[in-house]
Each structure stands twice: as C-alpha cells, then as structure tokens.
DSSP file (Angstrom, degrees, kcal/mol; ACC not computed):
  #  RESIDUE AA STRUCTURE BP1 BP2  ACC     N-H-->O    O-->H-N    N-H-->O    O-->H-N    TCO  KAPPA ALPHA  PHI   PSI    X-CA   Y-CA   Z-CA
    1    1 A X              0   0    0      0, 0.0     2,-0.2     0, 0.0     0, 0.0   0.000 360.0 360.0 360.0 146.8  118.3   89.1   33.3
    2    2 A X        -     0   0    0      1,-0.0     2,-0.2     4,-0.0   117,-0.0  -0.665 360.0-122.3-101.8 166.4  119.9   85.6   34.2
    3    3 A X    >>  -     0   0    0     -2,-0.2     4,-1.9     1,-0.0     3,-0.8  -0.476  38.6 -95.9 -78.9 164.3  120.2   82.8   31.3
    4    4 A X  H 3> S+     0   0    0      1,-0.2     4,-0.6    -2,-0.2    -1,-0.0   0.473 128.0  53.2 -98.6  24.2  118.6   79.9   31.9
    5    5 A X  H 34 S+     0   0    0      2,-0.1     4,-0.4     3,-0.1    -1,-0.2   0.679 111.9  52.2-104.1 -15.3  121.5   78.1   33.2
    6    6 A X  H <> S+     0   0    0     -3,-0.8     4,-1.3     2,-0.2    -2,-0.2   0.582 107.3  48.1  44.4 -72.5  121.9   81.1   35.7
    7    7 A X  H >X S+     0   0    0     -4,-1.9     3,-2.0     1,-0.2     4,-1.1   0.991 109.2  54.5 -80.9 -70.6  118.7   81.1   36.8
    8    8 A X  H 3< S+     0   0    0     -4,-0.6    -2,-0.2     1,-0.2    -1,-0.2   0.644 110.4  51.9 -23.1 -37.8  119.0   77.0   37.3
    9    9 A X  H >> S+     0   0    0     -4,-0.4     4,-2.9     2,-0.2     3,-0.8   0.864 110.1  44.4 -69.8 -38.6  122.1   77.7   39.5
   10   10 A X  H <X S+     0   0    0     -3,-2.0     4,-1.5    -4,-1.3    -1,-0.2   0.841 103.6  61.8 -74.5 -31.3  120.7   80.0   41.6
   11   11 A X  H 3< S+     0   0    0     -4,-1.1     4,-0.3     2,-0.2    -1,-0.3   0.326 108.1  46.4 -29.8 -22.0  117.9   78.3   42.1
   12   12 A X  H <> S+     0   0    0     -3,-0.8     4,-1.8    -5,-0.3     5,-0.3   0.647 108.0  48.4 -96.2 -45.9  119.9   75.6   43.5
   13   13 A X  H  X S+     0   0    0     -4,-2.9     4,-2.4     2,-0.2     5,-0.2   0.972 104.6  63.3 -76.8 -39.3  121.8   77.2   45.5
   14   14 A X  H  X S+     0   0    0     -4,-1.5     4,-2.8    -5,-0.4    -1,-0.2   0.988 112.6  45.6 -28.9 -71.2  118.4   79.1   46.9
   15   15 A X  H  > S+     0   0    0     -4,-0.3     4,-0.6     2,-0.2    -2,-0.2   0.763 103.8  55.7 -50.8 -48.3  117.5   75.7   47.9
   16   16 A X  H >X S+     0   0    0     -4,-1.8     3,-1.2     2,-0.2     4,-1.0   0.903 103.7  52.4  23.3-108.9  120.4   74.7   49.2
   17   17 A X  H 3X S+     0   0    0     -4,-2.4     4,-0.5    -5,-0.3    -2,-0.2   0.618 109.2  68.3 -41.9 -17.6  120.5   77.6   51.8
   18   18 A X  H >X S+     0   0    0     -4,-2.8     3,-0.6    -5,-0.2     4,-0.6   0.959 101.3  29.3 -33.4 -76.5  117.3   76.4   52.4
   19   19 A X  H << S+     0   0    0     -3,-1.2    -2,-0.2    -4,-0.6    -1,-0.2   0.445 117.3  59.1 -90.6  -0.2  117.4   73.3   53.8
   20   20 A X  H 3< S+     0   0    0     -4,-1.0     4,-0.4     2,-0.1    -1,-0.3   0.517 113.7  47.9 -93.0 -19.1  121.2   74.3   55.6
   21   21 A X  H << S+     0   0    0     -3,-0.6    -2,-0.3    -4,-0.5    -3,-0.2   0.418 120.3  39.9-101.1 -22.4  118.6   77.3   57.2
   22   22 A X  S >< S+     0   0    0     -4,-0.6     3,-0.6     1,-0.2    -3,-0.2   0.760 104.5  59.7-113.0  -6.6  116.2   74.6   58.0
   23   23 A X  T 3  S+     0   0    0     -5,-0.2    -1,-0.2     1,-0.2    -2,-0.1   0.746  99.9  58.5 -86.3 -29.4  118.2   72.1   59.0
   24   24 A X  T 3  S+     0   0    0     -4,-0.4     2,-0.7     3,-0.0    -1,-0.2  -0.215  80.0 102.7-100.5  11.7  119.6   74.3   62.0
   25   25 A X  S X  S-     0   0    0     -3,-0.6     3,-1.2     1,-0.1    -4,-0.0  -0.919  70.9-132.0-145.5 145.8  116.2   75.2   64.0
   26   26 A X  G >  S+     0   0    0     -2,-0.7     3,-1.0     1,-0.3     4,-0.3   0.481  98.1  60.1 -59.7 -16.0  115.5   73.5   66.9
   27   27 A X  G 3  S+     0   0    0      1,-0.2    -1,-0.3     2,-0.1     3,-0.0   0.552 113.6  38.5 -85.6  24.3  111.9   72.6   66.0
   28   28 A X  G X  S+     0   0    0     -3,-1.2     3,-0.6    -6,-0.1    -1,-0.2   0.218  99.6  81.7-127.1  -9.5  112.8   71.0   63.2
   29   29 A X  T <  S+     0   0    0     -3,-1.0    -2,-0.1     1,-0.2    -3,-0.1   0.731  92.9  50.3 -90.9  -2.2  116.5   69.0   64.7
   30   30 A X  T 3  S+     0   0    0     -4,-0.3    -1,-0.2    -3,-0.0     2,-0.1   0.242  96.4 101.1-110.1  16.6  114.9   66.1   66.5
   31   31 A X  S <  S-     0   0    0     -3,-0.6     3,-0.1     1,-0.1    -3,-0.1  -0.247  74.6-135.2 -70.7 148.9  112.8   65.5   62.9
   32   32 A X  S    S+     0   0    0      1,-0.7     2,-0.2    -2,-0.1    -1,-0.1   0.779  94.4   7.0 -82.4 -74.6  114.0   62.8   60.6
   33   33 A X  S    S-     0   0    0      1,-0.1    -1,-0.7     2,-0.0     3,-0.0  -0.864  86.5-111.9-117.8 174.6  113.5   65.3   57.5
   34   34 A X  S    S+     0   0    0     -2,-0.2     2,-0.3    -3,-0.1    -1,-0.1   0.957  88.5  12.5 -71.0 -52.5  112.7   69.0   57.9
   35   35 A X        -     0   0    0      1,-0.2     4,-0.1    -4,-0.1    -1,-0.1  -0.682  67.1-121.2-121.0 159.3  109.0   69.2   56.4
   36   36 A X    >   +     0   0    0     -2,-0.3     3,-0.8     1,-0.2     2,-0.5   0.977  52.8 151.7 -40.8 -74.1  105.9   66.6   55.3
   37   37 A X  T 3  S-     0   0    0      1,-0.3    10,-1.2     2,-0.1     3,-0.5  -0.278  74.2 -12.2  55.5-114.4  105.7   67.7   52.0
   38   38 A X  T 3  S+     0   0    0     -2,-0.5    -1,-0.3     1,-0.2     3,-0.3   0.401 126.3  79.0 -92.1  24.3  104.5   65.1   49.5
   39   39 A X    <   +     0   0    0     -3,-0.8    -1,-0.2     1,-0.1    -2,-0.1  -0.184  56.5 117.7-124.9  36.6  105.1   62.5   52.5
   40   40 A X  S    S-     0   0    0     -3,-0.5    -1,-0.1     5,-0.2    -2,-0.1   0.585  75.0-126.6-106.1  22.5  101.5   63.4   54.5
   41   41 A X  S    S+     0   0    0     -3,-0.3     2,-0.3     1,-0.1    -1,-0.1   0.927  77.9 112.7  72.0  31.3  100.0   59.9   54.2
   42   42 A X  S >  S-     0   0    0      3,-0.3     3,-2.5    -4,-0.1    -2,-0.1  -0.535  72.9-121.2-165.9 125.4   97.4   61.3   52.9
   43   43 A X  T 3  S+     0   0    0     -2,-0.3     2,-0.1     1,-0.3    21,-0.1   0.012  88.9   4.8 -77.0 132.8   96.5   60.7   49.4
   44   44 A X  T 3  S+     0   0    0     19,-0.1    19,-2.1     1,-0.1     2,-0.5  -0.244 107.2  96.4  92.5 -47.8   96.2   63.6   46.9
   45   45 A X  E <   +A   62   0A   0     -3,-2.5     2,-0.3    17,-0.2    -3,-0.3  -0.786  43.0 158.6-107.2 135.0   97.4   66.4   49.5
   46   46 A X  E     -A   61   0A   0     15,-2.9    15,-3.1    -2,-0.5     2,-0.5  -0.911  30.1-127.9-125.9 157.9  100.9   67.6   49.8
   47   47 A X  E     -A   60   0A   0    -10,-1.2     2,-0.3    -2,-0.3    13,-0.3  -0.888  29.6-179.2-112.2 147.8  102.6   70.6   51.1
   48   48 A X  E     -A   59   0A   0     11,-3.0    11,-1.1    -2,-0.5     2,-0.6  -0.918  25.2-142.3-145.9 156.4  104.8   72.6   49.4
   49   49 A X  E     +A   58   0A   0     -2,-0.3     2,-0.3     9,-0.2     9,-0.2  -0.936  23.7 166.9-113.8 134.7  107.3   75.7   49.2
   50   50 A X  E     -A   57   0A   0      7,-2.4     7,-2.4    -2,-0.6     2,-0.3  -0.946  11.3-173.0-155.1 155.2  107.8   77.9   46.3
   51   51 A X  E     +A   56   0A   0     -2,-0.3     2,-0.3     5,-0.2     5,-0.2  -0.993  16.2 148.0-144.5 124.4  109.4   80.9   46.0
   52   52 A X  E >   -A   55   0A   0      3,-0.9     3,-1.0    -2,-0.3    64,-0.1  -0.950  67.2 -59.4-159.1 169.6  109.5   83.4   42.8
   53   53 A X  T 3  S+     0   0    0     -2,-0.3     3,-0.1     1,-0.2    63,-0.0   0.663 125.7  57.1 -39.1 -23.4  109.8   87.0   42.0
   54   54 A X  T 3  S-     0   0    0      1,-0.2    62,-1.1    61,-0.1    61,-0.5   0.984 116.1 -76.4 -62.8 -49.8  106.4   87.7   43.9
   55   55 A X  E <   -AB  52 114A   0     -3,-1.0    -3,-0.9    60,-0.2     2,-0.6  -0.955  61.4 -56.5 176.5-159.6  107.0   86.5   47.3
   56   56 A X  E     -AB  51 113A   0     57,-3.9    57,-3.7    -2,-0.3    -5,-0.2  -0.980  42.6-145.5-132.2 142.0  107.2   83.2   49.0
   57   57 A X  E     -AB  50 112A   0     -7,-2.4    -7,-2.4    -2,-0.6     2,-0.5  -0.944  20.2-174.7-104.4  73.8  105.0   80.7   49.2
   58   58 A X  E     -A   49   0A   0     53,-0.7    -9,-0.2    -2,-0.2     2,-0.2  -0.870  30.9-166.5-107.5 107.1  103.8   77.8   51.7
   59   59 A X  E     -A   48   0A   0    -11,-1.1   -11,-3.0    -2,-0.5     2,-0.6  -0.662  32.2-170.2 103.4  93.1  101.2   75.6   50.0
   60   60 A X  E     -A   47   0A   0     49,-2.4    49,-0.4   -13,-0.3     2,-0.3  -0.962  33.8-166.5 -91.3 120.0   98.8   73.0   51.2
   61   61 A X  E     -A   46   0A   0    -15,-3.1   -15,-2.9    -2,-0.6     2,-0.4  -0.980  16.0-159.1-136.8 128.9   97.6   71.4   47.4
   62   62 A X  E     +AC  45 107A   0     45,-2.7    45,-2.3    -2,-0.3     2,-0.4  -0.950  26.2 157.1-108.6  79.1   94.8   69.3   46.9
   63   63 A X        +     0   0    0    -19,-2.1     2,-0.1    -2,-0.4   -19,-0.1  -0.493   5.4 159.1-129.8  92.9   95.3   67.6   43.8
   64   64 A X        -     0   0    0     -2,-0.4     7,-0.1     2,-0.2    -2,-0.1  -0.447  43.2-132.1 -94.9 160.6   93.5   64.3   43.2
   65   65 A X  S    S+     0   0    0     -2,-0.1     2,-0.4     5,-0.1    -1,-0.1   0.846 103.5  64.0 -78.1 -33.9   92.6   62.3   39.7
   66   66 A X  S    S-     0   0    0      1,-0.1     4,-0.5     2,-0.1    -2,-0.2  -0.804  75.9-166.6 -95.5 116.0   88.9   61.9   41.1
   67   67 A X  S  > S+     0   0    0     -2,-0.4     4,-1.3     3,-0.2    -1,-0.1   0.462  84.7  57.8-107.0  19.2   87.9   65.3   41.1
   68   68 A X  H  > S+     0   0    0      2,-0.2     4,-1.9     3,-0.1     5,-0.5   0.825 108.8  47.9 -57.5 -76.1   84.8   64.6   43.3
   69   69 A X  H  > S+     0   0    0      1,-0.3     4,-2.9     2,-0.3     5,-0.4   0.945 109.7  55.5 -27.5 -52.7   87.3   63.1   45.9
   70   70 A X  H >> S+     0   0    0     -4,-0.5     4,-1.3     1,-0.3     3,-1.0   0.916 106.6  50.2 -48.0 -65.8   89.4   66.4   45.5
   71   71 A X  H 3X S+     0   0    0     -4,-1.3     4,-1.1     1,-0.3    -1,-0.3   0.613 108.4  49.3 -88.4  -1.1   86.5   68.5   46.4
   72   72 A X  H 3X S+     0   0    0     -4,-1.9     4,-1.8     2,-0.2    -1,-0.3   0.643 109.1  53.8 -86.1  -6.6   85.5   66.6   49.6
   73   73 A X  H XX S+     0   0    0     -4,-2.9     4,-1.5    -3,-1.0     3,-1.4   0.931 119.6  33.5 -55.7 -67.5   89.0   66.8   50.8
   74   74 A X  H 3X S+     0   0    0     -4,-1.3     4,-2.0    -5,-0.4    -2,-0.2   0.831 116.4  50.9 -51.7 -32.7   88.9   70.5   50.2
   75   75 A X  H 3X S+     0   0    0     -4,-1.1     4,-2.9     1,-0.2    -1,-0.3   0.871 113.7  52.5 -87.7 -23.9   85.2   70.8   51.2
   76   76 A X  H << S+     0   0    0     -4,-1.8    -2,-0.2    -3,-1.4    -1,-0.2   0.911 112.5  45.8 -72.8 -19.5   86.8   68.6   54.6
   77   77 A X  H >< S+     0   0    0     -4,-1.5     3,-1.0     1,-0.2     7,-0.3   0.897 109.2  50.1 -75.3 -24.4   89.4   71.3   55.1
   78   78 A X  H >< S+     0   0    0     -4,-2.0     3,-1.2     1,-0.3     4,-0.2   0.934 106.4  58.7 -67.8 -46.9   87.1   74.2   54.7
   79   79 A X  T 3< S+     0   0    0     -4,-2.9    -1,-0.3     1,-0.3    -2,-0.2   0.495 111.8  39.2 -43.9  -4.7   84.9   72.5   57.3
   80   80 A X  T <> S+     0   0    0     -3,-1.0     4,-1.6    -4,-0.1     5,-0.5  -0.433  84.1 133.4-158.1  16.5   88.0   72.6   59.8
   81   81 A X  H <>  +     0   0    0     -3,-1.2     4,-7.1     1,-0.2     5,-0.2   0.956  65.8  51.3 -51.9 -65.0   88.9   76.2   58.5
   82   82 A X  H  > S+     0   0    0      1,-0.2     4,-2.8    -4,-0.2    -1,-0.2   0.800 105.0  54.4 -42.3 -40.7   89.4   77.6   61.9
   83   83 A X  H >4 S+     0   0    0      2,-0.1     3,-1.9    -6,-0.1    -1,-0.2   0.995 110.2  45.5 -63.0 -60.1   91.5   75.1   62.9
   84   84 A X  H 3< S+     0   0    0     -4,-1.6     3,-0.5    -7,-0.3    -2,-0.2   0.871 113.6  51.0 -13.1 -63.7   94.0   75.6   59.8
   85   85 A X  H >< S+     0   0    0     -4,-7.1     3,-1.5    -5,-0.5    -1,-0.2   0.722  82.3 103.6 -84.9  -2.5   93.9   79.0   60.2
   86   86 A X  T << S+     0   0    0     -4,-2.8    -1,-0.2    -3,-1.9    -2,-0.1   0.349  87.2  39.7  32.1 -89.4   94.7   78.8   64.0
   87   87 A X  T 3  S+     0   0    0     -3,-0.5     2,-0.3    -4,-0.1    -1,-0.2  -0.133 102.5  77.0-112.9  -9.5   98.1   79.8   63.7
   88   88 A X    <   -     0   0    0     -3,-1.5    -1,-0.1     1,-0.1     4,-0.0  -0.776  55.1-167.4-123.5  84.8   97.8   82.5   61.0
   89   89 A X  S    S+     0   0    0     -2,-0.3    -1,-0.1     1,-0.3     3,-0.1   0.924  88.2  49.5 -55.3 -45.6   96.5   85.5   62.4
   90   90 A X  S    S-     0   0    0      1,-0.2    -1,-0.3    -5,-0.1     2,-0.2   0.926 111.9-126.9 -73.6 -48.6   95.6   87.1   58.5
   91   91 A X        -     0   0    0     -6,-0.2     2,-0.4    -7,-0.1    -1,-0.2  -0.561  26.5 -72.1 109.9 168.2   94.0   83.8   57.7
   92   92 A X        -     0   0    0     -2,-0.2     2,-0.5    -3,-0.1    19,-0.2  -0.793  37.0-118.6 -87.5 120.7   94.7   81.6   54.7
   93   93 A X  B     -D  110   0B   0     17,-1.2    17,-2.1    -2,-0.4     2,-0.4  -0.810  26.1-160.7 -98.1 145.2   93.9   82.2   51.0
   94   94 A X        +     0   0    0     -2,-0.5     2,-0.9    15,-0.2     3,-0.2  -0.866  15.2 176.4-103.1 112.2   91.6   79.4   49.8
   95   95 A X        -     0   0    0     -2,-0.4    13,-3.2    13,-0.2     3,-0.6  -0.859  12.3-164.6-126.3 102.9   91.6   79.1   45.9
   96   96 A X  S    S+     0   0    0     -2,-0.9     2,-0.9    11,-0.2    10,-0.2   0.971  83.7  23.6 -58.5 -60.7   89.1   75.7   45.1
   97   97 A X  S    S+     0   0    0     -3,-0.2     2,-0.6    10,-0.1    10,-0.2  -0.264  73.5 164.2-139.8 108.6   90.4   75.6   41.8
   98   98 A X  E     -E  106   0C   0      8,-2.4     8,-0.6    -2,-0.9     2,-0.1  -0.841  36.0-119.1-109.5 121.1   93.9   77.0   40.4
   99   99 A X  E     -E  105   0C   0     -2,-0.6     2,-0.3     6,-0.2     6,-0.2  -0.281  19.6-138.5 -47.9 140.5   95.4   76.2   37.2
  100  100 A X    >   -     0   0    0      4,-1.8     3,-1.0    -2,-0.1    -1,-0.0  -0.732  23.1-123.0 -92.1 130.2   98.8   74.6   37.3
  101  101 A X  T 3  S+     0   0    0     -2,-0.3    -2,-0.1     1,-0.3     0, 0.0   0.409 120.3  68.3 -49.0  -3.4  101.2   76.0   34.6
  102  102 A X  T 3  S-     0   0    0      2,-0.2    -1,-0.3     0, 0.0     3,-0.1   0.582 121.6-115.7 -68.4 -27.0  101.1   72.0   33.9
  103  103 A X  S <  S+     0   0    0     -3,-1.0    -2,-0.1     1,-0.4    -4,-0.0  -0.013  76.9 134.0 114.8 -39.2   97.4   72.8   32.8
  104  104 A X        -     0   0    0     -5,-0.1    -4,-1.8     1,-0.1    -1,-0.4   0.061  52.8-138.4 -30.0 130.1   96.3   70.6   35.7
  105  105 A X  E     +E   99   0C   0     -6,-0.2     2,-0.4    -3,-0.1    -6,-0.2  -0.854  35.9 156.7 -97.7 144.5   93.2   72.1   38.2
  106  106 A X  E     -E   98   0C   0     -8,-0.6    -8,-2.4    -2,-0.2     2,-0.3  -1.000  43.3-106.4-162.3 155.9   93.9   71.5   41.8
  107  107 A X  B     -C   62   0A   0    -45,-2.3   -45,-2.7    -2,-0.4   -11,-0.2  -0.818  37.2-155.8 -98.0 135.7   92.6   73.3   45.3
  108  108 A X        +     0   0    0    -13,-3.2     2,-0.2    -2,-0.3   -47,-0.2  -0.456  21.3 177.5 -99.0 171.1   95.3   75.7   47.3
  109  109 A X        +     0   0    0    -49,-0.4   -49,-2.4    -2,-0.2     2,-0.2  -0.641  30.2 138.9-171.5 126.9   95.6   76.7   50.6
  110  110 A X  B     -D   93   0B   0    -17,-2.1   -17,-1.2    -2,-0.2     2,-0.3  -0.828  41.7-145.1-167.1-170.5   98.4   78.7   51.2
  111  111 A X        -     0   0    0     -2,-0.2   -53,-0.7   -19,-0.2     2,-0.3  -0.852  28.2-175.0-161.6 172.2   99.9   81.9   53.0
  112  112 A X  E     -B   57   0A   0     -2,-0.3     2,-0.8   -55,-0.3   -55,-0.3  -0.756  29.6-130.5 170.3 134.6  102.6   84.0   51.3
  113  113 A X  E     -B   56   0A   0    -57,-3.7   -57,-3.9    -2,-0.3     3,-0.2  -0.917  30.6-154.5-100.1 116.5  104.9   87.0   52.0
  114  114 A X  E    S+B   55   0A   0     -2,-0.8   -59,-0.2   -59,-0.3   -58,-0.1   0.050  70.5  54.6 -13.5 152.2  104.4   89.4   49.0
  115  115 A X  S    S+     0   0    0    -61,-0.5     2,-0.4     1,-0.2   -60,-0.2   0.742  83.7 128.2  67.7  16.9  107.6   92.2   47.9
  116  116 A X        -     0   0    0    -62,-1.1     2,-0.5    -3,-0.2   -64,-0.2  -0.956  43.0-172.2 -98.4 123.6  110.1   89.1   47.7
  117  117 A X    >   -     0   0    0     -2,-0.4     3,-2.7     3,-0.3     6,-0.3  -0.941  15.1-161.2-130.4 127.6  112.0   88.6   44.9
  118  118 A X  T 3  S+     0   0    0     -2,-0.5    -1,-0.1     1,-0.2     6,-0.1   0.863  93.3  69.6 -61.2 -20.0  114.1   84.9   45.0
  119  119 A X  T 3  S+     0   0    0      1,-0.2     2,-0.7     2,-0.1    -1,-0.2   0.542  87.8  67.3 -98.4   3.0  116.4   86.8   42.2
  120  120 A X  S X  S-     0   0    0     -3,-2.7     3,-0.8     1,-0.2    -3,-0.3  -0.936  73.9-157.1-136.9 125.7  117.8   89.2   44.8
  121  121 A X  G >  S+     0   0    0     -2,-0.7     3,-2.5     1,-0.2     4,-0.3   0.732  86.4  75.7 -72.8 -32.3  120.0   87.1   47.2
  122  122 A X  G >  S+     0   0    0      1,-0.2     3,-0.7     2,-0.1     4,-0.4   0.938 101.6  47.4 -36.1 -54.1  119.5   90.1   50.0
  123  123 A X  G <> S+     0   0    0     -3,-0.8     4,-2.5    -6,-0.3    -1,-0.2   0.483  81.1  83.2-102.6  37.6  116.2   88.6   50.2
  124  124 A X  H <> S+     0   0    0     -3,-2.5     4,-1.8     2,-0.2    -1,-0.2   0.835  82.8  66.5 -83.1 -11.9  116.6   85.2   50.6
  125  125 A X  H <> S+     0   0    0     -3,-0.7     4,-2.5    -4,-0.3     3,-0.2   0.942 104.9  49.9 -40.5 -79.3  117.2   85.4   54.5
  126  126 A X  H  > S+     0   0    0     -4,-0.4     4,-1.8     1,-0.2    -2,-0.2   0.827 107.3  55.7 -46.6 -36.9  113.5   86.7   54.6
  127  127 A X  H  X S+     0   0    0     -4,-2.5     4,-2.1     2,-0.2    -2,-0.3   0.855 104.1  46.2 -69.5 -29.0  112.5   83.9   52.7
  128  128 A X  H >X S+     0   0    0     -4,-1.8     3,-3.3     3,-0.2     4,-1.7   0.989 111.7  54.4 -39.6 -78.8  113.8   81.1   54.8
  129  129 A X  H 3X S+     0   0    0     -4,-2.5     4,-0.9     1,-0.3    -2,-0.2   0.590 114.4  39.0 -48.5 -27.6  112.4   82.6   57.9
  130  130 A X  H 3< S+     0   0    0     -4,-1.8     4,-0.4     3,-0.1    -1,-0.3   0.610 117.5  45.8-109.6  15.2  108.8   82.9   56.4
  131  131 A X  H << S+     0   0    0     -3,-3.3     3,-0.4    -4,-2.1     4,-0.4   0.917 116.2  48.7 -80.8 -32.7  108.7   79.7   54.6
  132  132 A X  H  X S+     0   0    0     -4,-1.7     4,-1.5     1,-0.3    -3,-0.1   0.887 117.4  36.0 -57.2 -50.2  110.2   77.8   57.6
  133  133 A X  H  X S+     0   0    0     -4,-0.9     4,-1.6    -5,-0.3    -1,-0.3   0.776 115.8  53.3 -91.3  -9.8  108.1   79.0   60.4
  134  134 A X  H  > S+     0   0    0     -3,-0.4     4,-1.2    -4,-0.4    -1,-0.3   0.368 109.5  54.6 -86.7  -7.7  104.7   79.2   58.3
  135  135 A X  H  > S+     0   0    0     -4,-0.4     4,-2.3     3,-0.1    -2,-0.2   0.821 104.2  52.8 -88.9 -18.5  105.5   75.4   57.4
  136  136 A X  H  X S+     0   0    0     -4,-1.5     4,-1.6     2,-0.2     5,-0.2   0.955 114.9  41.6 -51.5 -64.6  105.7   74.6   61.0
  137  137 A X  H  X S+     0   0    0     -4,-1.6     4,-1.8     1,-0.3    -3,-0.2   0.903 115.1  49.4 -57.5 -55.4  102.5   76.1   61.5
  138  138 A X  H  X S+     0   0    0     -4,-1.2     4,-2.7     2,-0.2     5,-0.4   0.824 112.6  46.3 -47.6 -55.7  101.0   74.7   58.6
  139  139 A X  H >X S+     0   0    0     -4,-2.3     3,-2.3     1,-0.3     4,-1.9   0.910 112.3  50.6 -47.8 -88.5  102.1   71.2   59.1
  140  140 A X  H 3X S+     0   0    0     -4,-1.6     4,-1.0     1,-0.2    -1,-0.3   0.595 110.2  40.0 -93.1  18.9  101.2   71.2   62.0
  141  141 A X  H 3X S+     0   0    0     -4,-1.8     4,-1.0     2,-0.3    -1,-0.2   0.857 117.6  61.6 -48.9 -41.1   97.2   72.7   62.0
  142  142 A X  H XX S+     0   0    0     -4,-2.7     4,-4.7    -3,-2.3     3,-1.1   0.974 102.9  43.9 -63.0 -52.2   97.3   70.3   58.8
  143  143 A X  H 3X S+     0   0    0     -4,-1.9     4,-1.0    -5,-0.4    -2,-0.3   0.840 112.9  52.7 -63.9 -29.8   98.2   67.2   61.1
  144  144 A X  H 3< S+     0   0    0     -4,-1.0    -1,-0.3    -5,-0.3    -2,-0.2   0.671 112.8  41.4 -68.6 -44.1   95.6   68.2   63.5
  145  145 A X  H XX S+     0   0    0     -3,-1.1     3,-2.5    -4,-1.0     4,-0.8   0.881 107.9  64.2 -91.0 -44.3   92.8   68.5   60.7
  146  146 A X  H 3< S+     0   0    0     -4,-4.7    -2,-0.2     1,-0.2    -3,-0.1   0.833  89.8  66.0 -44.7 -32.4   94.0   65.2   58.9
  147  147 A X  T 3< S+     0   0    0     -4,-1.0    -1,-0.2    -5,-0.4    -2,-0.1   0.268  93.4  54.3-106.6  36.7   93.2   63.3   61.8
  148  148 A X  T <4 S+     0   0    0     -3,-2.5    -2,-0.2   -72,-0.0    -1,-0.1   0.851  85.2 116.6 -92.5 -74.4   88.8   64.1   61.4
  149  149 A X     <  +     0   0    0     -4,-0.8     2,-0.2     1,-0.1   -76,-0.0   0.649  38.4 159.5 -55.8 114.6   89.5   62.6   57.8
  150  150 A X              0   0    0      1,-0.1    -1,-0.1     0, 0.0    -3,-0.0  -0.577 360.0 360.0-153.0 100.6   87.4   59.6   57.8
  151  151 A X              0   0    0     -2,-0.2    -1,-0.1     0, 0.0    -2,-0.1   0.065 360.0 360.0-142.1 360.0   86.5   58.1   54.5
C-alpha cells in the first residue's frame, strides 16, 4: 500500500513520463500541445486521460449545466456514432449518464485497456502507448464529428 503522499508522487511522476512519451511522437511534434483536452472549443465537451488500478482510460465527457443541452450533444454524437467509432475497431462504450465521484452526472464516451494497474511502474509503458494513440484517434473522429454541430 502507498501513503497518500506516495501515491501523489507517483502519480506525478506517471504524468510526467507521460507527456515526455508524448511529447516525442511524431504525430504529435509539429502540435503546439500534445492533446485537445478541455481546449475543444466546444462548450461542455472535453477529452480526457485517466489511468488507475483498472486500466487506462481515453474519455470524451459531456458535461454541461443545462442538462437538456448535455443530452443533444450526446444525442448529436450518437447520431455520428459510426464516425467516432471509425478508428476503434471494438467500438466505443457509451454511458449517457455516469456519476462523477464529484456527485456530478455527465455522458462518457471512452475506450480503455483493462488488466493495467498505474501502481506497477512495469506497466506504465503500456499505458502511454494506449492512451497516446487512442487519443490521436479520438481527437481526431471527435474533430471530424464537431464540425455537423450546428446549434
């Protein structure tokens, strides 16, 4: 078991090796930053990484204060499914509405490698390599679908 000053460090340093692993492939070096993330100009949805003892994580979250607004975002991505999932041979899971450990309800879309655990450094290697290249995809299928959005 780590403390939780322990766990904070390692966490960092996880992160870290991240973005020095992301920083170093070429579709990503002629980029300004590596990924979208909360920066996709479109209001409510961000993409996201996370990584914990299940597996790792890449994230398209739908979380708006108008939750009519939220669910025609979601209801525009589902419309556009095929495109999204493009790029994902297994397909995407779609969860309309998942609790936040904030309390918070919000719509997922996400992809995730399973039988990863961030707390053993052996596998943090695998984790770069499928959050990096399943954020590529995801970005872009996402940028592709953002630009039907017309409200």
């Amino acid at each position: 078991m780590y403390s939780r000053e322990e766990l904070k460090i390692l966490k960092k340093e996880f992160w870290e090796g991240f973005g020095e692993y992301s920083s170093s492939l070429p579709a990503l070096r002629f980029k300004r930053r590596n990924f979208l993330l909360h920066n996709t100009r479109f209001k409510g949805v961000s993409l996201k990484f996370d990584a914990t003892r299940e597996g790792a994580f890449v994230i398209l979250e739908i979380s708006h204060k108008d939750t009519a607004r939220q669910q025609r975002i979601y209801d525009h991505f589902l419309r556009y499914k095929v495109i999204l999932e493009e790029d994902f041979p297994d397909g995407l899971i779609w969860e309309e509405m998942y609790l936040l450990e904030t309390g918070q309800m919000v719509s997922r879309i996400y992809t995730m490698q399973a039988n990863l655990d961030i707390h053993r450094r052996a596998h943090w290697p695998d984790f770069y390599r499928f959050m990096a290249n399943a954020m590529i995809r995801l970005e872009r299928n996402f940028l592709d679908v953002k630009s039907a959005w017309s409200e």
